[in-house]
C-alpha positions in Angstrom: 104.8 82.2 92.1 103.9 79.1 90.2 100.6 77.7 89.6 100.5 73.9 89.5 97.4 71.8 88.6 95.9 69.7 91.3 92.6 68.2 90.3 89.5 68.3 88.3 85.8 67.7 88.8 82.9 67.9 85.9 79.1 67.6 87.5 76.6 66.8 84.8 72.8 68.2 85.2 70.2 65.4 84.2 66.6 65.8 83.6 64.1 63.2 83.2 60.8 61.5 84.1 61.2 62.1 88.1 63.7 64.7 88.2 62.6 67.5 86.2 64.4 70.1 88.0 67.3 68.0 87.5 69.4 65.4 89.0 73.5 65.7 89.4 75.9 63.1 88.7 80.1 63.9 90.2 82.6 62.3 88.2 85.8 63.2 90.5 89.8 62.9 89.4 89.3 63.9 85.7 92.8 64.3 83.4 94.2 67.9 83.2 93.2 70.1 80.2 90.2 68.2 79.6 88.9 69.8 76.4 84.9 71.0 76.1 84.6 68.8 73.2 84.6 65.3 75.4 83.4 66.8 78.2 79.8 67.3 76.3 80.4 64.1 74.3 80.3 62.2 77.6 77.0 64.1 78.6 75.6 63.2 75.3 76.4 59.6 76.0 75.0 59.8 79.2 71.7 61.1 78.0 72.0 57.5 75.3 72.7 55.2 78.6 69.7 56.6 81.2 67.2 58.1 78.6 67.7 61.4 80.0 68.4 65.2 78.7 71.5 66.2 79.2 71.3 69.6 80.6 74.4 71.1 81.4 78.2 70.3 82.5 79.8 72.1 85.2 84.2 71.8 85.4 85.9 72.6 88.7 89.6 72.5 88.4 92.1 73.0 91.5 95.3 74.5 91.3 97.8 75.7 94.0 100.1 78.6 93.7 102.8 78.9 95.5 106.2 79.4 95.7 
């Protein structure tokens, strides 16, 4: 069996004035082996751009294994 990378998703948690509890933002059809490093670096720099808190990141890959 072989396991073969399909996809990735990250979902970052926001909070801010509005959204205490925390908003979501999907960003869909990320490169494989994305490292934890950029991953929170984007988060951080979408804290900068909508004056938010940067909560937490949440990575979904998809792989198939088959034959």
């Amino acid at each position: 069996m072989k396991k073969s990378w399909i996809k990735s998703t990250a979902s970052y948690t926001m909070i801010g004035d509005g959204h205490e509890k925390g908003v979501r933002q999907n960003y869909p059809n990320l490169v494989a082996n994305v490292s934890e490093e950029k991953l929170i670096k984007f988060g951080e720099v979408l804290a900068d751009l909508s004056g938010d808190t940067f909560q937490k990141v949440m990575l979904n890959d998809t792989n198939v294994i088959a034959e």
